[in-house]
C-alpha positions as CSV (number, residue, x, y, z in Angstrom):
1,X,13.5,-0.2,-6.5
2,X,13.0,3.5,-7.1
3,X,15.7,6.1,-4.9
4,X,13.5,7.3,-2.6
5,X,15.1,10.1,-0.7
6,X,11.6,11.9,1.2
7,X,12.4,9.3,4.4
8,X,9.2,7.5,5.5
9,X,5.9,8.1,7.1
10,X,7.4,7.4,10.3
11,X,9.6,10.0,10.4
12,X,7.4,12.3,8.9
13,X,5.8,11.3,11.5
14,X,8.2,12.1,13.9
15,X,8.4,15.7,12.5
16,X,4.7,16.6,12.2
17,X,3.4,14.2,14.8
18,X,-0.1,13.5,12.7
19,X,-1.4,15.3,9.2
20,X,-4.2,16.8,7.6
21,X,-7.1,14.2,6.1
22,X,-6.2,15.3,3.3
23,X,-2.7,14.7,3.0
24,X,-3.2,11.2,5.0
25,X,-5.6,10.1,2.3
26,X,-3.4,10.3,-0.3
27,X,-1.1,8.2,1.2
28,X,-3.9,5.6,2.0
29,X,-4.7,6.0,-1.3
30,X,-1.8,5.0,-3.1
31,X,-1.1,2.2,-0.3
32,X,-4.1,0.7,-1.0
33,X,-3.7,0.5,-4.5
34,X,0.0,-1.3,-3.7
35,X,-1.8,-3.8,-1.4
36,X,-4.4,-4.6,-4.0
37,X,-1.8,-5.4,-6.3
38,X,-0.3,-7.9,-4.0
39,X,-3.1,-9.6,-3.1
40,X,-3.9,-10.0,-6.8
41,X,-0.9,-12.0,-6.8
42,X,-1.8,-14.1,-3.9
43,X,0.8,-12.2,-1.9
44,X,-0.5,-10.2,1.7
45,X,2.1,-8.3,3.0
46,X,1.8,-8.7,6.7
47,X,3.8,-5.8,8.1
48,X,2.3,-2.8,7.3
49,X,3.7,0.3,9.0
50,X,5.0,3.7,8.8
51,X,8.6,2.5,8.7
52,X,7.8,0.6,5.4
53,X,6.3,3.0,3.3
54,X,9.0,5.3,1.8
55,X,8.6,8.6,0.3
56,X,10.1,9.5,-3.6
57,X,11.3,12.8,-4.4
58,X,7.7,13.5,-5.3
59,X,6.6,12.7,-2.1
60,X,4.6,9.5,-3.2
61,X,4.0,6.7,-0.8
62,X,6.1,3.1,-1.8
63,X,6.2,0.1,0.1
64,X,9.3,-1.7,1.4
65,X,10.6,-4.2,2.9
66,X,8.8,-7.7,2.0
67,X,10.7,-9.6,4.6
68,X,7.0,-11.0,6.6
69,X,5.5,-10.9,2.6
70,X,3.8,-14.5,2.0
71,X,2.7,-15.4,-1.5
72,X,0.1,-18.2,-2.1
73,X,-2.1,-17.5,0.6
74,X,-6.1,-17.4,-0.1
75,X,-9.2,-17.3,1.3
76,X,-9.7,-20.6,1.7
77,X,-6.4,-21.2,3.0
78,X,-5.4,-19.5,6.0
79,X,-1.8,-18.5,6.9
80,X,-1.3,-19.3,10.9
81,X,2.2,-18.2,11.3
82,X,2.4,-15.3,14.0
83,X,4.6,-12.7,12.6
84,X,4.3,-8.9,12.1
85,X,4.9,-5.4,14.6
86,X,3.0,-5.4,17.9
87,X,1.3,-2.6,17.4
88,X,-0.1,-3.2,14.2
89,X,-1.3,-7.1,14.7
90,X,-4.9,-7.8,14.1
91,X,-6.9,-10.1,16.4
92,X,-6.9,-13.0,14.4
93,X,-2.9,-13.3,14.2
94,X,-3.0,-12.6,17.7
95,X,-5.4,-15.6,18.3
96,X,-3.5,-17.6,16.0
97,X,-7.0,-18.8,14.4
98,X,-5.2,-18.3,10.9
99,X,-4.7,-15.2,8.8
100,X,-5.6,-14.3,5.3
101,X,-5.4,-10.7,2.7
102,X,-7.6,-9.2,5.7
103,X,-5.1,-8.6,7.7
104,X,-3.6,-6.0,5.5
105,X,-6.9,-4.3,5.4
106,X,-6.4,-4.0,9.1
107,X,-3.1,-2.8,8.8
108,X,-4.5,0.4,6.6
109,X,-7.0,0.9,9.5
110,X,-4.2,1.4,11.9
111,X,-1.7,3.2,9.7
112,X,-4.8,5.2,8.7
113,X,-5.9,6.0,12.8
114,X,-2.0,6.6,13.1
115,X,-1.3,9.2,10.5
116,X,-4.5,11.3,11.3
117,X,-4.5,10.8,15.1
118,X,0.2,10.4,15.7
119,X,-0.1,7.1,17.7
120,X,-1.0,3.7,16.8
121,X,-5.0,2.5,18.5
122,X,-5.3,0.7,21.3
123,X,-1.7,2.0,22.0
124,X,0.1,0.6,25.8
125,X,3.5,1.4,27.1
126,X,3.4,-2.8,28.0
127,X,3.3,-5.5,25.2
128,X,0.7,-7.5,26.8
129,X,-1.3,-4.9,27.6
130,X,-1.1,-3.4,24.1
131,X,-2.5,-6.8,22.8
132,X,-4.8,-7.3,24.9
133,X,-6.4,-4.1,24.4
134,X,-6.3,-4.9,20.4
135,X,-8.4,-8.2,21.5
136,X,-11.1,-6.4,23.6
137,X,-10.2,-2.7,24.3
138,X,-12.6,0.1,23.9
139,X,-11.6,1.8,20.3
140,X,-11.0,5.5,20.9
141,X,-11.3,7.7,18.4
142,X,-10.6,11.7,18.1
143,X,-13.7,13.8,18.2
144,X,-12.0,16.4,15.6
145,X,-11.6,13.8,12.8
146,X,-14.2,13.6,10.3
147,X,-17.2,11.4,10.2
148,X,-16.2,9.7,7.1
149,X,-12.4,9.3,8.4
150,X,-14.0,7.8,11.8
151,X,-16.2,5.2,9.7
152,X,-13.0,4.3,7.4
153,X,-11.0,3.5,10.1
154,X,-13.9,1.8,12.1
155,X,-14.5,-0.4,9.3
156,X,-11.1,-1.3,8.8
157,X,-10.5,-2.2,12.2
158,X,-13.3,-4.3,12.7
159,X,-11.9,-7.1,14.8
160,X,-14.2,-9.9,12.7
161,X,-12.0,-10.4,9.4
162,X,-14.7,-11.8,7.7
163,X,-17.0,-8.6,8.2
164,X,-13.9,-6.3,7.7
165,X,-14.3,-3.4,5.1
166,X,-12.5,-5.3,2.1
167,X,-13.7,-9.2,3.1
168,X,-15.9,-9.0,0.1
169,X,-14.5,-7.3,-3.2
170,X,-11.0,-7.2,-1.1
171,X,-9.4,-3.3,-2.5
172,X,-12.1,-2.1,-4.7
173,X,-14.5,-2.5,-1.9
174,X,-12.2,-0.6,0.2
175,X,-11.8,2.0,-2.8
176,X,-15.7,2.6,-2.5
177,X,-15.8,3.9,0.8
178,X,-16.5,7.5,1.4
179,X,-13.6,9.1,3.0
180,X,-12.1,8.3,-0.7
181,X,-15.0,9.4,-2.3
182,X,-13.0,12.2,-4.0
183,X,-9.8,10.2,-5.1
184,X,-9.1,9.9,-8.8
185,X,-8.2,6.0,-8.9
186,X,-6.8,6.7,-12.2
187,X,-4.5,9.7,-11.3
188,X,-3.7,7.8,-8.2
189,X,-3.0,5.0,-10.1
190,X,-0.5,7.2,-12.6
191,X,1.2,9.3,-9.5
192,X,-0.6,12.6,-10.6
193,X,-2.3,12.9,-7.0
194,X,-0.2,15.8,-5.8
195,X,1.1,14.6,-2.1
196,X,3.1,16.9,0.0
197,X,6.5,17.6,-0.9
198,X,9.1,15.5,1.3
199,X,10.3,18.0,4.2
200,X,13.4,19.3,3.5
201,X,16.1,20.1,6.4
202,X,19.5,21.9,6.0
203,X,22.7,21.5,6.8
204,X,25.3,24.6,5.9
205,X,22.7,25.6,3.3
206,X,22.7,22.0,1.9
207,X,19.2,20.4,1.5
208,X,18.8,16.9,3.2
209,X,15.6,14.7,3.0
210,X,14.1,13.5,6.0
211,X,15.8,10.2,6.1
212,X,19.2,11.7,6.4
213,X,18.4,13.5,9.8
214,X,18.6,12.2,13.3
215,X,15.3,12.4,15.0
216,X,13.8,11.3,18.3
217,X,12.3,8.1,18.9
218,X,8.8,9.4,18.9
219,X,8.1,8.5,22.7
220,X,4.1,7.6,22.4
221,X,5.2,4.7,19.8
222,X,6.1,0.8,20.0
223,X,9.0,0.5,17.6
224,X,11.6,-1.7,16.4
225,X,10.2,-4.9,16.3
226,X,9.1,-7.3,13.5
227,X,8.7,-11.3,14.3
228,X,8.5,-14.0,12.7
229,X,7.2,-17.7,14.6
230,X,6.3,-20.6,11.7
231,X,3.1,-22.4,12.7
C-alpha cells in the first residue's frame, strides 16, 4: 500500500468539522470509483467510514482496512453476516434480511451526509436508539446544502436496497447522478482531480501531517467500533 501521510477523513474531520461540496465530492468521487472496482471483483467492502479512507501526500482519498471486506458475494446471493460500524449500517444488515454490493452504496450516502453536514444521519448518543432511528427515523437534512447534494445523498440512503441509487448499473449508475455531473471520470480515474492539500500542523517549525497530531474525539460521533457476528 501507498505511504499515506495526509491522516484520514476522520480526522480531517475532526479539524474542519464538515467541507465544502466541492471538496467532499472529490473525495466521493474517487471512493466510488475504489468501490466500483471491488464490486467488479465480487468483493463489497462493508465498512465504509472516515477512519478508512486515508489521505496521500496529494491529498487523494484511499481506502483501508479490508478486515469486514467479503469476496464472492452477488446479487443473487446475499451475505447475512451482521458486521460493520453502528453508525454507518444500513437497514437491511440491521434486519439481518441478507446484504449484497448495496450496502456500500449506502455507506457513500452516509459518509457523503457526513463530510458535508460533520455528523453521521440519523446520529443518537444511545446504540439502540441510533439504529432504530436508521430503521424508521425522519432523515434530516441541512437546508444550506445543495439540491443536487440533498438528492445524492437521499438516493443513496434509500432504506429499500433494491430501489437504492446504484441497484441497477451498480457505480456507473451512481457516477450519473448530478451532484457529479462535473467530475472528469477519466482524471478521477488518473488522480489529476486536484483535492485539497492534507493540512499541515507544526511542531518547532517541523511540518507534521494530520495523522501525526493528537486530536479530540469529535464529541457528536459514534466511534471505535467495527463487528463482526457469522450468520
Amino acid at each position: 500500500m501507498d505511504f499515506c501521510p495526509g491522516g484520514d477523513l476522520s480526522k480531517l474531520l475532526d479539524i474542519k468539522r464538515k467541507l465544502p461540496e466541492e471538496d467532499a465530492k472529490i473525495y466521493v468521487a474517487e471512493i466510488l470509483l475504489a468501490i466500483e472496482c471491488l464490486h467488479k471483483n465480487n468483493i463489497i467492502f462493508r465498512d465504509l467510514k472516515p477512519e478508512n479512507v486515508v489521505l496521500d501526500s496529494e491529498g487523494h482519498a484511499l481506502l483501508t482496512d479490508f478486515g469486514l471486506s467479503k469476496k464472492g458475494v452477488t446479487d443473487e446471493e446475499l451475505n447475512k453476516s451482521f458486521c460493520g460500524s453502528p453508525a454507518y449500517l444500513p437497514p437491511e444488515i440491521l434486519s439481518k434480511q441478507g446484504h449484497n454490493r448495496m450496502a456500500d452504496w449506502y455507506g457513500l450516502g452516509v459518509m457523503t451526509y457526513e463530510l458535508l453536514v460533520g455528523i453521521p444521519p440519523y446520529y443518537a448518543n444511545e446504540r439502540e436508539q441510533l439504529f432504530d432511528n436508521i430503521r424508521k427515523g425522519p432523515l434530516k437534512i441541512p437546508r444550506s446544502l445543495s439540491n443536487e447534494a440533498k438528492s445524492f445523498i437521499v438516493a443513496l440512503l434509500n432504506r429499500d436496497p433494491n430501489k437504492r441509487l446504484g441497484s441497477n448499473l451498480d457505480g456507473e449508475e451512481v457516477r450519473e447522478h448530478s451532484w457529479l455531473s462535473n467530475i472528469n471520470w477519466k482524471d478521477c480515474y488518473d488522480r489529476k482531480l486536484k483535492p485539497p492539500k492534507p493540512t499541515e500542523q507544526t511542531f518547532n517549525n517541523v511540518p507534521l501531517r494530520i495523522n501525526f497530531m493528537d486530536t479530540d474525539e469529535n464529541k457528536n460521533k459514534i466511534t471505535g467500533w467495527s463487528f463482526y457476528e457469522e450468520q
